[in-house]
N, CA, C and O of each residue as an XYZ file, in Angstrom:
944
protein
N      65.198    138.520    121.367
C      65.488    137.424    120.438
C      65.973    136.202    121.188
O      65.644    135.048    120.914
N      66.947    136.644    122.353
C      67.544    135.349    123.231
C      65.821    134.765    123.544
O      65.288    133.704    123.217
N      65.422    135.637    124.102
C      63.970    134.722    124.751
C      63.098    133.733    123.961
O      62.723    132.617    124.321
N      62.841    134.411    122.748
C      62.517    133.939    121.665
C      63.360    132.396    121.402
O      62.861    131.273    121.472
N      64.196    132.612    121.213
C      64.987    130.997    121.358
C      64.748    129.587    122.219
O      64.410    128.405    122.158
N      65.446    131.284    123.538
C      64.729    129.953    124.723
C      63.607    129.254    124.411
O      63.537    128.067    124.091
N      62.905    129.893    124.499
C      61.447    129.114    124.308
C      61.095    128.381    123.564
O      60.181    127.605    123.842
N      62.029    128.388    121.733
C      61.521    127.745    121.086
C      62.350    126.642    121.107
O      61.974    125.657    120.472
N      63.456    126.595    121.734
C      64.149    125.251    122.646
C      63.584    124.523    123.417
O      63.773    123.306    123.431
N      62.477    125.376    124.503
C      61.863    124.233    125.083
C      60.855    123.834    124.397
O      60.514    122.784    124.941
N      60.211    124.025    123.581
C      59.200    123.756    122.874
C      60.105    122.505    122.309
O      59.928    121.410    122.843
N      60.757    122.585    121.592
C      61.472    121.951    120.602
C      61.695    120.341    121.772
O      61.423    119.194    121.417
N      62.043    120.602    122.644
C      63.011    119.718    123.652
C      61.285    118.754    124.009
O      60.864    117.672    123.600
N      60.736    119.733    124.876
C      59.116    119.283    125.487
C      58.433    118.414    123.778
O      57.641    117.493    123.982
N      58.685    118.662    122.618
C      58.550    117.771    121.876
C      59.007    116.593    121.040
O      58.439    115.735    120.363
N      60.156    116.866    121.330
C      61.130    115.597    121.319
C      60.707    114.433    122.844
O      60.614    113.253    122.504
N      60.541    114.625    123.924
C      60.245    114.010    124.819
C      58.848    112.787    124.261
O      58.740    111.563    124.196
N      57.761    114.273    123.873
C      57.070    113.238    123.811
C      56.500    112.510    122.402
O      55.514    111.773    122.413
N      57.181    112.792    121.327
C      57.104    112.043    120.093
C      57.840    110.989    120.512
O      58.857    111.245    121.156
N      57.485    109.569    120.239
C      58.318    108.522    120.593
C      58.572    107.603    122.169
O      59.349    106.740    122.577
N      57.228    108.512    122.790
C      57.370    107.982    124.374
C      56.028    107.372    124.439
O      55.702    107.180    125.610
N      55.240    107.044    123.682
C      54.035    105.879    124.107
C      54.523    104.694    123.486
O      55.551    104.400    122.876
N      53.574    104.155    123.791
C      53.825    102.139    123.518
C      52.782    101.645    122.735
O      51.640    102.104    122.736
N      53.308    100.408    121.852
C      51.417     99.539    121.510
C      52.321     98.394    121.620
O      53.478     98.090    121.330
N      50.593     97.564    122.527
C      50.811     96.448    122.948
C      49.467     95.537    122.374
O      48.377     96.088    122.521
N      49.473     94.589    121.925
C      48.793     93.704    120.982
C      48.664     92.380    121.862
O      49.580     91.636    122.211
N      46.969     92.242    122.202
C      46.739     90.800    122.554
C      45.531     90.450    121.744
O      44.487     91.083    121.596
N      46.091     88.743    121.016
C      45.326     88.717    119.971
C      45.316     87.430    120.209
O      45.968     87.116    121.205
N      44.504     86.071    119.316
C      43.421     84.823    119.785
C      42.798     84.512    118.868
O      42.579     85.173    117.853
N      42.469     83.533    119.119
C      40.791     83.489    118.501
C      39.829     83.769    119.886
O      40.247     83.984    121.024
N      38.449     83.701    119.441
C      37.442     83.898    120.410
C      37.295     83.143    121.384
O      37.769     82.007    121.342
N      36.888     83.412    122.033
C      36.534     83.092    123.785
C      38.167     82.891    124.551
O      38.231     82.705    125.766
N      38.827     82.924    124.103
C      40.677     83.133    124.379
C      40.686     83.929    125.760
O      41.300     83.517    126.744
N      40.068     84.914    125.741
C      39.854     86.098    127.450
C      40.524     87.176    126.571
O      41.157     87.895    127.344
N      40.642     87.527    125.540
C      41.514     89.083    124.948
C      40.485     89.807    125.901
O      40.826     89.690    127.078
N      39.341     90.510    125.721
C      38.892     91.601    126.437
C      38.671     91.513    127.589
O      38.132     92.443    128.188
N      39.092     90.173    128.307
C      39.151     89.919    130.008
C      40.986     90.570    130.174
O      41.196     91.240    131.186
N      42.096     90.366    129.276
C      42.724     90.671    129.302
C      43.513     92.236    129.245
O      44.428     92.692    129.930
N      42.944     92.655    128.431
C      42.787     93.891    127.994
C      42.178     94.857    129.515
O      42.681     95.753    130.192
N      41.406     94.418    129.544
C      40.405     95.179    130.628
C      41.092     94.859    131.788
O      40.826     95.733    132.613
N      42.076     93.783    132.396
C      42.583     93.403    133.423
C      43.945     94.661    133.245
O      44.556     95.196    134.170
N      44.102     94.839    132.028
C      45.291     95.805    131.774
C      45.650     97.356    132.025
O      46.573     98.023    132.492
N      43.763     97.626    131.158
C      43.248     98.913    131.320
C      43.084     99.281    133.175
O      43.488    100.387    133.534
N      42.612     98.514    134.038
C      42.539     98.507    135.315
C      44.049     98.717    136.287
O      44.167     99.359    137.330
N      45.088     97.953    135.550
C      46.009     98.431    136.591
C      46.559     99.835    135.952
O      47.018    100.592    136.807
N      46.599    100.321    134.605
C      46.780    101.410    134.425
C      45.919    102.568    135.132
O      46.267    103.685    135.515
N      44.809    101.988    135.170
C      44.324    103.146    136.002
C      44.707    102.849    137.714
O      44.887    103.822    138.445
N      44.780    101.843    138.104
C      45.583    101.904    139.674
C      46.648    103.041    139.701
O      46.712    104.012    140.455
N      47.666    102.575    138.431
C      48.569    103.563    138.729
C      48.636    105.521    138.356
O      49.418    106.454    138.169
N      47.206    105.169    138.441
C      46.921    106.854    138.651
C      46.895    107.428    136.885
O      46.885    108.644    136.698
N      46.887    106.563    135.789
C      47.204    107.040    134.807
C      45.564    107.546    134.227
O      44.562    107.228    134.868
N      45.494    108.268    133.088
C      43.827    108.547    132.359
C      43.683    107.803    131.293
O      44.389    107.869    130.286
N      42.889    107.167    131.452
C      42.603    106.294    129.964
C      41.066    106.569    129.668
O      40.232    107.239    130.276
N      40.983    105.626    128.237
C      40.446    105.802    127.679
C      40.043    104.552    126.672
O      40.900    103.912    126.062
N      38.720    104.309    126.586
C      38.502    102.484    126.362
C      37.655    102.793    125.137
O      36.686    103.538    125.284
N      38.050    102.082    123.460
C      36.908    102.167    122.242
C      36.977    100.824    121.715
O      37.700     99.844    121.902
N      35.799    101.163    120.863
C      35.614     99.582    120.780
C      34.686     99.945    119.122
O      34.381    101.129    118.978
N      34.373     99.197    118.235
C      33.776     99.116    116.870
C      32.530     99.546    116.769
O      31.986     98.446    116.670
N      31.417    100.530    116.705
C      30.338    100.514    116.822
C      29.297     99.176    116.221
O      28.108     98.979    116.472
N      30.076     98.518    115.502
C      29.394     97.452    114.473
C      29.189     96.362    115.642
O      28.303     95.515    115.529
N      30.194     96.418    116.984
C      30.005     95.221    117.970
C      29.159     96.224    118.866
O      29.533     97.284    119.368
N      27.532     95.411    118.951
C      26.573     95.551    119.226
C      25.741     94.158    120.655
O      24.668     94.266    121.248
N      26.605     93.220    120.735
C      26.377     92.056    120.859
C      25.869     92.462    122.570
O      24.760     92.089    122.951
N      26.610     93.087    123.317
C      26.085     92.491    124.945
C      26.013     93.825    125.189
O      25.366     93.776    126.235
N      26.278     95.451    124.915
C      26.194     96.847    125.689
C      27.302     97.549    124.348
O      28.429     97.277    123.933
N      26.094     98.708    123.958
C      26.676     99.729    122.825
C      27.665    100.233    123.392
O      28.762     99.979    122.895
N      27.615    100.986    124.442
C      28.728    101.744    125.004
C      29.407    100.816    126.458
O      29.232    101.123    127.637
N      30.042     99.873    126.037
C      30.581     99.461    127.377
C      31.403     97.961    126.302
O      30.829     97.359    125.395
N      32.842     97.708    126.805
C      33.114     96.662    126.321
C      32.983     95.449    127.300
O      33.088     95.636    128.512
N      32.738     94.125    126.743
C      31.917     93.149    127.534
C      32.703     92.180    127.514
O      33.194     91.994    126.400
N      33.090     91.338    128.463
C      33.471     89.924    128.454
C      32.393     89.211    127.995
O      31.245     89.652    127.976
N      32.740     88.081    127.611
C      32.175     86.710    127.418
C      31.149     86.486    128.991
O      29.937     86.352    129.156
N      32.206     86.525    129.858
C      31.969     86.345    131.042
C      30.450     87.584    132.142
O      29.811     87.620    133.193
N      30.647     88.223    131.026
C      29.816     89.557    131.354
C      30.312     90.438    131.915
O      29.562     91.354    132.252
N      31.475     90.517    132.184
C      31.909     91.504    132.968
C      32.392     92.394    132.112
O      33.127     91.862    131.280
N      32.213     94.060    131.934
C      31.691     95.165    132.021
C      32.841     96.334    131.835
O      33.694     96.215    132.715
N      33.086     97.364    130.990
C      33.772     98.338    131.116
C      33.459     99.606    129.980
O      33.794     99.524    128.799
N      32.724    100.833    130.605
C      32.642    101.914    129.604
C      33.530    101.974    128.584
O      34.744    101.770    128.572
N      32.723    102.300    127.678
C      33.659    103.154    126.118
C      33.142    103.726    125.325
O      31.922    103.886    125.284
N      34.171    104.284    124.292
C      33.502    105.093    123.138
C      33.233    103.844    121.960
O      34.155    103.129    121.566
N      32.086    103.737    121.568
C      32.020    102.888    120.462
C      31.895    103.861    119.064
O      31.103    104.797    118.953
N      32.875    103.411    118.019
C      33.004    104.884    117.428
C      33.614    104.342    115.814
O      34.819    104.092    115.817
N      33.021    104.184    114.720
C      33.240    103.851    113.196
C      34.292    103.765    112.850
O      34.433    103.057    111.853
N      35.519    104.376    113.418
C      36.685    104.476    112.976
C      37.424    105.192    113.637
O      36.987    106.275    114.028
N      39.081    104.687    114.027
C      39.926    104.956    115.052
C      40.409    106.368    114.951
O      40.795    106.935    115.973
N      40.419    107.259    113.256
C      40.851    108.099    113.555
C      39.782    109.301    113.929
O      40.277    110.406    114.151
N      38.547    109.179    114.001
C      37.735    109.855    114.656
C      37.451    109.946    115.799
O      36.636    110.672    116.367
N      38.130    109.198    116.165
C      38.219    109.376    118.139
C      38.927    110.726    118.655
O      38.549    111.209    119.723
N      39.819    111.261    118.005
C      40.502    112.582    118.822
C      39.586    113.595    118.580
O      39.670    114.524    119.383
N      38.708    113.706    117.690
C      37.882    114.499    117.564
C      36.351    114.687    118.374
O      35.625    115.593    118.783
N      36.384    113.522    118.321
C      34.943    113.075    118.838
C      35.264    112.914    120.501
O      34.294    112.748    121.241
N      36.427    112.957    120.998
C      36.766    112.669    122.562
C      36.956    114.316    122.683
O      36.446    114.739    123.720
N      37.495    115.213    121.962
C      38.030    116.573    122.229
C      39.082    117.144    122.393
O      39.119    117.347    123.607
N      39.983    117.543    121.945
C      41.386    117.966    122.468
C      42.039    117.939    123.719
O      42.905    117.197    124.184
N      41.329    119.077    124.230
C      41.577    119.396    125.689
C      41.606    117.508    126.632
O      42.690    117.159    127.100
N      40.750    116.834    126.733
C      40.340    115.467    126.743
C      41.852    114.474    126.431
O      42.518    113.771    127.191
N      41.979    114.752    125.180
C      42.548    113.648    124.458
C      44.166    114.090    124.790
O      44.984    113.173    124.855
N      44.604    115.425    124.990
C      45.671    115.697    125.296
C      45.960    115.313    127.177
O      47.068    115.154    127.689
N      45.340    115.281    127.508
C      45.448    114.318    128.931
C      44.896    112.981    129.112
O      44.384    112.752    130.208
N      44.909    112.008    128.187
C      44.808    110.843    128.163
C      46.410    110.258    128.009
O      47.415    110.757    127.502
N      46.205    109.223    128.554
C      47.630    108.547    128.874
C      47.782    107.189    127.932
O      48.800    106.755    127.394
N      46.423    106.661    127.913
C      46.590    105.129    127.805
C      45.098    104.777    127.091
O      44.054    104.766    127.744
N      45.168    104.493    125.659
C      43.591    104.173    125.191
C      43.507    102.499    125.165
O      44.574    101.919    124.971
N      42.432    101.779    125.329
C      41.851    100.869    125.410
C      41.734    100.544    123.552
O      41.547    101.565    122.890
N      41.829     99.289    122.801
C      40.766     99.375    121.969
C      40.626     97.741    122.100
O      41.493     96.916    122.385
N      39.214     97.559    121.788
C      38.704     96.254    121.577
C      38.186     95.883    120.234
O      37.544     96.540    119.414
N      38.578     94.800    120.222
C      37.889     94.026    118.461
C      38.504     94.923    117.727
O      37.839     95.818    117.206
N      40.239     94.832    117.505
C      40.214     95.714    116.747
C      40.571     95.945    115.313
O      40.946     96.835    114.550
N      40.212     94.488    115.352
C      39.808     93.629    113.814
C      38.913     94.572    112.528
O      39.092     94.756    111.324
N      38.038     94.951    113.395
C      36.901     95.555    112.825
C      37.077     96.901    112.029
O      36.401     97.229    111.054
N      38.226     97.721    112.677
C      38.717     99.381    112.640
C      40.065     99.049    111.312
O      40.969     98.270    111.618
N      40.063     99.774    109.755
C      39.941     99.693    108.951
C      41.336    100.476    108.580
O      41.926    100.456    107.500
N      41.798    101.373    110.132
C      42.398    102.448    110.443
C      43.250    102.021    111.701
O      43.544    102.923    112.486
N      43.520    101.209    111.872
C      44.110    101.006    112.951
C      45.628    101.213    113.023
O      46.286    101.609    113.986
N      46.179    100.742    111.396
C      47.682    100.891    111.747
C      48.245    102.547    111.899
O      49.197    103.021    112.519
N      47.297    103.102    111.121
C      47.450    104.435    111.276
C      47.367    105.129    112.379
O      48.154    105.941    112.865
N      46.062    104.637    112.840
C      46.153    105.022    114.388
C      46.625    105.095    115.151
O      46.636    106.095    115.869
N      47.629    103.390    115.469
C      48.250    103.317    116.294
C      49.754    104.151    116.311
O      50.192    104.816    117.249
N      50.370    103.920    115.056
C      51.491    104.972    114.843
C      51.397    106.252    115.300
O      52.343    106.821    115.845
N      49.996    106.906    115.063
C      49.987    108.388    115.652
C      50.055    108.412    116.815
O      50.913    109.033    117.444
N      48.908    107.552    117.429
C      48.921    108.040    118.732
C      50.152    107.579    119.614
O      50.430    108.237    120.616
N      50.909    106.445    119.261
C      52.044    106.182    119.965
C      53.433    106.930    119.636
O      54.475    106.901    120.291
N      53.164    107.580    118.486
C      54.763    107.561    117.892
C      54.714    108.925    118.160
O      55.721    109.475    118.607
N      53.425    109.719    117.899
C      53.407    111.765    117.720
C      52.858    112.171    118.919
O      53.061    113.193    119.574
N      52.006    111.060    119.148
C      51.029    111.568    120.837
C      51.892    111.356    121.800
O      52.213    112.252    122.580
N      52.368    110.143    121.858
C      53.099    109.708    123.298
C      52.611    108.726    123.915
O      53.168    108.144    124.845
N      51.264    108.394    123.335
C      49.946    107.346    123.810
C      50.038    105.651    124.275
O      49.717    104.904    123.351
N      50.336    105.117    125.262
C      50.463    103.468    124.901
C      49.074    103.260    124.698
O      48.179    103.919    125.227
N      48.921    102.224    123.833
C      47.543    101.703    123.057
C      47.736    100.607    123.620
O      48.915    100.269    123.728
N      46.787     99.781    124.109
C      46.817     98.079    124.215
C      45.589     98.081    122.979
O      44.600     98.711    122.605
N      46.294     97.087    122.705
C      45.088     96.383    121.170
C      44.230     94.886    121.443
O      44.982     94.076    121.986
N      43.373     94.546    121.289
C      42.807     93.265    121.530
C      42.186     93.127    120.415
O      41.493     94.098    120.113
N      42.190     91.926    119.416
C      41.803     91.849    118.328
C      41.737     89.965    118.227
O      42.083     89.157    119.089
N      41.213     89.732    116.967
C      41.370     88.421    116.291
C      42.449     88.913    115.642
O      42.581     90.081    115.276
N      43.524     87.686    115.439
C      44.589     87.405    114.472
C      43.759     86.732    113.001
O      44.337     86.950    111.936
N      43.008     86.280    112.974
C      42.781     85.606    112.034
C      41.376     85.203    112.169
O      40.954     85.221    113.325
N      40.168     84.672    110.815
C      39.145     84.959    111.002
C      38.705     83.039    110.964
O      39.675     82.287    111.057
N      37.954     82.692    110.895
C      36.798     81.727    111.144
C      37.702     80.372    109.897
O      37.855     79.207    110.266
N      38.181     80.879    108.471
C      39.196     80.553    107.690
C      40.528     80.302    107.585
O      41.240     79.931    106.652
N      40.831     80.722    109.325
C      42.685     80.914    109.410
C      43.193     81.830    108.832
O      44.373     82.076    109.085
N      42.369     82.756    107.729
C      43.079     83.995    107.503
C      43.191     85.439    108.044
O      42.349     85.873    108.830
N      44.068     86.060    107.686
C      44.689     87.474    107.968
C      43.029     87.894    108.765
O      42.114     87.255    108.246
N      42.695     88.610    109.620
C      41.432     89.309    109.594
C      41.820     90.598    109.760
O      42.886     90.813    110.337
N      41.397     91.170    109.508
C      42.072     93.286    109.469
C      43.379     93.592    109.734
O      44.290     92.796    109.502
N      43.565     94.808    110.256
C      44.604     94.848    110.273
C      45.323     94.699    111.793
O      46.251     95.470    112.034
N      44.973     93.860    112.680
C      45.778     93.363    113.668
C      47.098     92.809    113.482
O      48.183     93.165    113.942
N      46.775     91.849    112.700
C      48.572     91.292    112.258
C      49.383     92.676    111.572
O      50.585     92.539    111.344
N      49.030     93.389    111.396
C      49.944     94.429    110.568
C      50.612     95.572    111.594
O      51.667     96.180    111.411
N      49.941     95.656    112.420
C      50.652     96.214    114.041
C      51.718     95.614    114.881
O      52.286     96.057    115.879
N      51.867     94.372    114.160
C      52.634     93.877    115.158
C      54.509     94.056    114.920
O      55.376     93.833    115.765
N      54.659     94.444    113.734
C      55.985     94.999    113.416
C      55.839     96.441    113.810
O      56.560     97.106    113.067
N      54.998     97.439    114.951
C      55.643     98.273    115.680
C      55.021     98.231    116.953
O      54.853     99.185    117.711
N      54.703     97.087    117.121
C      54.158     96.511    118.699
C      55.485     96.656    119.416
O      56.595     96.456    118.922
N      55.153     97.103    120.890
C      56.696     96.963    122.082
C      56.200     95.448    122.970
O      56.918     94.887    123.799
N      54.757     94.967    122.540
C      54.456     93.781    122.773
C      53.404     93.232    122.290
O      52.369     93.848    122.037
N      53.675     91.394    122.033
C      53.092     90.899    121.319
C      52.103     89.790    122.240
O      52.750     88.933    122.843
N      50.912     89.750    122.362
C      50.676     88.431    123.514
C      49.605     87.567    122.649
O      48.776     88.164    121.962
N      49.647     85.890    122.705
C      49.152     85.244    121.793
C      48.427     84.407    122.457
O      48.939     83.289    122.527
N      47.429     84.524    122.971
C      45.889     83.893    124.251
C      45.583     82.788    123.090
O      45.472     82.822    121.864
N      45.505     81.785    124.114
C      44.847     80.540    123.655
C      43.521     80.518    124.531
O      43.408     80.979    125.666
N      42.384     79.790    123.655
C      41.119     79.114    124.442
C      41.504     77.993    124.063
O      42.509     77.647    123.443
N      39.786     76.878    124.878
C      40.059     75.523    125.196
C      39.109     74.779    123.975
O      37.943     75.155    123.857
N      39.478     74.052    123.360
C      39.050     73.218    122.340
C      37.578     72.980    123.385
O      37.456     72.721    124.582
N      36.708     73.185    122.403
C      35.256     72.698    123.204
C      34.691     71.119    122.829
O      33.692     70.597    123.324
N      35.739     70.426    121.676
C      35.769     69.375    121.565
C      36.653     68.235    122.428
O      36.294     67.105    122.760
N      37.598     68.739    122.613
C      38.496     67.216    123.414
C      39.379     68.626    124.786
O      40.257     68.101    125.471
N      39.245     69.455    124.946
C      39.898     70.301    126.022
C      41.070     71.071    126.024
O      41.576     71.881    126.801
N      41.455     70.428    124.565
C      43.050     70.848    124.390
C      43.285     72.592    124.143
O      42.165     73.050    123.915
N      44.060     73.424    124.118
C      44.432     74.053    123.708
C      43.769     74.213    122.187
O      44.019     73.417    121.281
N      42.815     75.458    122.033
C      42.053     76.112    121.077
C      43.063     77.068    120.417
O      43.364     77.988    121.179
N      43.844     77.128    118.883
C      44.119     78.317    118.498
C      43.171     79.435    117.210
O      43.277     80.551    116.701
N      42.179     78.122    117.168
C      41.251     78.645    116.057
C      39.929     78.860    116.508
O      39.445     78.623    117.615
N      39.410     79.346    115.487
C      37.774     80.243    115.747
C      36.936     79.066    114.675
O      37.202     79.224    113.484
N      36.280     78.295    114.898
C      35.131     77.691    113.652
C      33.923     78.285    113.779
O      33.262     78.642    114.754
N      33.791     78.315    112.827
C      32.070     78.411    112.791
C      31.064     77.925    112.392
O      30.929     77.670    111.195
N      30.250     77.714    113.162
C      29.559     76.712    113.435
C      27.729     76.846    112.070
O      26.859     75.993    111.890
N      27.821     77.765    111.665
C      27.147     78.121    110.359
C      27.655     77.986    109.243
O      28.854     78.085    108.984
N      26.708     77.731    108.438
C      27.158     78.252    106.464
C      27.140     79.194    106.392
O      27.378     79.479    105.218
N      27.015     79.899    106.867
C      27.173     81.801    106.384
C      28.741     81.815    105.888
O      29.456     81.385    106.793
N      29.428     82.158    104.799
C      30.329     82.892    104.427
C      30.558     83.994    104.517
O      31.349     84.268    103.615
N      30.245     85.179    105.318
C      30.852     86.395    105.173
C      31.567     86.663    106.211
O      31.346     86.289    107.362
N      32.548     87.398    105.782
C      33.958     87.661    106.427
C      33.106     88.172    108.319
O      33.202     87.711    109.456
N      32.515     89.068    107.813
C      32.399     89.485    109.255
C      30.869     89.725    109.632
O      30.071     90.629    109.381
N      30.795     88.398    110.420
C      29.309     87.538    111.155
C      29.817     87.918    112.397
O      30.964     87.533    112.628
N      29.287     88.538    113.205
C      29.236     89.138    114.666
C      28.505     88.011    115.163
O      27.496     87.488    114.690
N      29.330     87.636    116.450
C      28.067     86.676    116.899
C      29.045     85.883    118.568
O      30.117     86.163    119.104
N      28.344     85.216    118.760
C      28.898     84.616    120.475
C      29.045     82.926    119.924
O      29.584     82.380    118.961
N      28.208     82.445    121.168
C      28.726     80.774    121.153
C      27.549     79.817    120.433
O      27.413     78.603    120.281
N      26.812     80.941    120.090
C      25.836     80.606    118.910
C      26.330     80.158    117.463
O      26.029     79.146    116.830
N      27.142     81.165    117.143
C      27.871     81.091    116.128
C      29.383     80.225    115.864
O      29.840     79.444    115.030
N      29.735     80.763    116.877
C      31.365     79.932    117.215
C      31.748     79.334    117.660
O      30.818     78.712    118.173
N      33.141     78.658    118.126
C      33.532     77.488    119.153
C      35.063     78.095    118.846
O      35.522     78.598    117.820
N      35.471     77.921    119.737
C      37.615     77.625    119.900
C      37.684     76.306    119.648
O      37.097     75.469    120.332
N      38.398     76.042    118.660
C      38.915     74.373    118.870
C      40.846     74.008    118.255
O      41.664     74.631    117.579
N      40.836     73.375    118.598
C      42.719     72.864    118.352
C      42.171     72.155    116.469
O      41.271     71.733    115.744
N      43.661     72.526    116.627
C      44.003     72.153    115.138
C      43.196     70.619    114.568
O      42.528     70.646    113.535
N      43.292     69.865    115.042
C      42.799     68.490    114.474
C      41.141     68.945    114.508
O      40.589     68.948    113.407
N      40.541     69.225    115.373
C      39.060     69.182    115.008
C      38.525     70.417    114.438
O      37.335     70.637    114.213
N      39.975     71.573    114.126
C      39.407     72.634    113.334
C      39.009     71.782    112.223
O      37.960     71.655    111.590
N      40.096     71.267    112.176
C      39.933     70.501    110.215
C      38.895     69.757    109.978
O      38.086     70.059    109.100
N      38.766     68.567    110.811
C      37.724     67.633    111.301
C      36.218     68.667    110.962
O      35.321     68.358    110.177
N      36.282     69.808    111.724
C      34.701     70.085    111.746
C      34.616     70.490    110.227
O      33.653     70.154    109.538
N      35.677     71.235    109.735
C      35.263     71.624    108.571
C      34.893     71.417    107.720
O      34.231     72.197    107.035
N      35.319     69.746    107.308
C      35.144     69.266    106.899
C      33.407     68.999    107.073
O      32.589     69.259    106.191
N      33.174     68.582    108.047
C      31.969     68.297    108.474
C      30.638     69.323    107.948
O      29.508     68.978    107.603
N      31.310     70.861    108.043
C      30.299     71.977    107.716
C      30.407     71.764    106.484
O      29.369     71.726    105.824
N      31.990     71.520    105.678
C      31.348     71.515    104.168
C      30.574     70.881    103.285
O      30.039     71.096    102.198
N      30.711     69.749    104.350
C      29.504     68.420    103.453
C      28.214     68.789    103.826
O      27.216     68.438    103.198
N      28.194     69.588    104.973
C      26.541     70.049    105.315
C      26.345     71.452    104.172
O      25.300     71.554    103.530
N      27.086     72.125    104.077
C      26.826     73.238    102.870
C      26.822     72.765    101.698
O      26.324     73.490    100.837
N      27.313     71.539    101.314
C      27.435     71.316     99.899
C      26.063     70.525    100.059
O      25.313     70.697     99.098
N      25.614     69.771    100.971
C      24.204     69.131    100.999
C      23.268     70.024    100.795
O      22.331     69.702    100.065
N      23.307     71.568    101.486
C      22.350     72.244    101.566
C      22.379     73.222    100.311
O      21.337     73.867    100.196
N      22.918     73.360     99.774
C      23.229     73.779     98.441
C      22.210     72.853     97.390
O      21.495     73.229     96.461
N      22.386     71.907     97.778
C      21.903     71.056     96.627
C      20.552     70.702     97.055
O      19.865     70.070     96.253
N      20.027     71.032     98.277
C      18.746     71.043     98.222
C      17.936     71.896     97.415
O      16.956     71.709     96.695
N      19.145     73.638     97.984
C      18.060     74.419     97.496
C      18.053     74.369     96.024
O      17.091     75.012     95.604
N      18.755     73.852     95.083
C      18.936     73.812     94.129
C      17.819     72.400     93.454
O      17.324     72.561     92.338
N      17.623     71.531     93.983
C      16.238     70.645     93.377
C      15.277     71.370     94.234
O      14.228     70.728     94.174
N      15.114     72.496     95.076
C      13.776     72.861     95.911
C      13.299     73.938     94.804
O      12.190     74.463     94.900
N      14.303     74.281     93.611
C      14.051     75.420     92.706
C      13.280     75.015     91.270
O      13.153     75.761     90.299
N      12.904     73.936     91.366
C      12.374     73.466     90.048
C      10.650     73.514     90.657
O       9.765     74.091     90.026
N      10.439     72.883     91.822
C       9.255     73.076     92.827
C       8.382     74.760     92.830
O       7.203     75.073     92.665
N       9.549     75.498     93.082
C       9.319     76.612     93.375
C       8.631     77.264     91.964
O       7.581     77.905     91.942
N       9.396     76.973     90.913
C       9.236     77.559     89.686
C       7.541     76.758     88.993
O       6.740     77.334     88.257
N       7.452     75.637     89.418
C       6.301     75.168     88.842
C       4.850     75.464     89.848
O       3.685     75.376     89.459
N       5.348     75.850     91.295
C       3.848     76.931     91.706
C       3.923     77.407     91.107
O       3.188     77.110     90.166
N       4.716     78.497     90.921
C       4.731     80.155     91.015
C       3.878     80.202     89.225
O       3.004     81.010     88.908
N       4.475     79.072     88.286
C       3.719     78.474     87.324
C       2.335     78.413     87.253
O       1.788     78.988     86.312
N       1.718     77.866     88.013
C       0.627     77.239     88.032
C       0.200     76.654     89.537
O       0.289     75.610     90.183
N      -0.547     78.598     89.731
C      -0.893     78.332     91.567
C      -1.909     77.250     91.672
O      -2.076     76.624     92.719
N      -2.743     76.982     90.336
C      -3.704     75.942     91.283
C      -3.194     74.526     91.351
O      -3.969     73.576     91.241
N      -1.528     74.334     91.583
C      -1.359     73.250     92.276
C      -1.247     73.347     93.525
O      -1.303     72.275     94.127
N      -1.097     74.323     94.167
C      -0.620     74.318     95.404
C      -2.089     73.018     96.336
O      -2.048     72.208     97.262
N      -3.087     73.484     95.452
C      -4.415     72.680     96.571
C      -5.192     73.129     96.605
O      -6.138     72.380     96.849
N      -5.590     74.701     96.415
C      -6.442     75.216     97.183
C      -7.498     74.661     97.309
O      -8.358     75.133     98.052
């Protein structure tokens, strides 16, 4: 029975150690900012110091390599690209996931599951997480749940890019389309970093081009309706 104790003392002790001994650390931006130059500069000295990690990223970000997270810059780092954060312990393996030290995640805007995630794996696993995400989307608003990590972040880091209009200090994402939907995947096709005055400035600018183009298609619909009417105007 003494033995019996012992043991379930160290058990008890060996799990007290490691509930409560990982970290999450949060670097967040708008786009082209360097988060996954950052991140990946992070993931690298953890592995200098001999630690096992482990790098995921959104399967929905498809943009430069399925399995590998990508700089802007092109530069390069394996991962699991995987629907949702809490399917990673499963899909990595036990044996695996119980000797991982340190997970990677990128864009992690996208993962639906994240606050959950991160609590487990830092608070029950022992896991430090670095997070790289958007704070906020193309609108200045909330985008997933990145901002919601940051009341049990042990760190918070807030990357600026460079206004591609006047050079200044970028804290916003515009976009450079009428597309409205929350989440348009896309590079420098789609987007720009710019500082506060020409966020507003452009927006302005896109909305008078959407409200123009709106109203095209809207007199192009009376046209449409009187072919589709009566094909032998078209010419033939």
């Amino acid at each position: 029975m003494a033995t019996l104790n012992n043991d379930t003392s160290r058990d008890v002790t060996a799990d007290q150690k490691l509930r409560g001994s990982g970290a999450i650390h949060v670097i967040m931006g708008p786009m082209f900012s360097g988060k996954s130059t950052s991140l990946l500069r992070r993931i690298k000295s953890e592995i200098s110091l001999g630690r096992s990690v482990a790098m995921v990223k959104s399967s929905k970000d498809t943009r430069y390599a399925k399995d590998s997270v990508v700089t802007h810059d092109g530069i390069g780092f394996p991962c699991w690209a995987i629907p949702d954060l809490m399917s990673f312990h499963d899909i990595f393996g036990q044996d695996a996931y119980d000797k991982l030290d340190v997970i990677g995640i990128d864009e992690a805007q996208f993962f639906g599951d994240l606050y959950e995630f991160c609590c487990k794996a830092a608070d029950d696993d022992g896991k430090t997480v670095i997070v790289a995400g958007l704070d906020g989307d193309y609108l200045r608003r909330r985008f997933g749940g990145v901002l919601d990590i940051v009341p049990i972040a042990d760190s918070v880091t807030k990357l600026t890019a460079r206004c591609e209009v006047c050079g200044q200090k970028a804290f916003f994402t515009l976009r450079k389309t009428c597309d409205t939907k929350t989440e348009l995947i896309g590079g420098a096709d789609v987007y720009m970093p710019v500082c506060r005055k020409h966020y507003v400035n452009n927006r302005i600018v896109i909305k008078a081009s959407k409200k123009e183009w709106d109203s095209d298609k809207e007199r192009a619909k009376p046209c449409v309706e009187a072919v589709d009417a009566d094909p032998s105007s078209i010419g033939y």
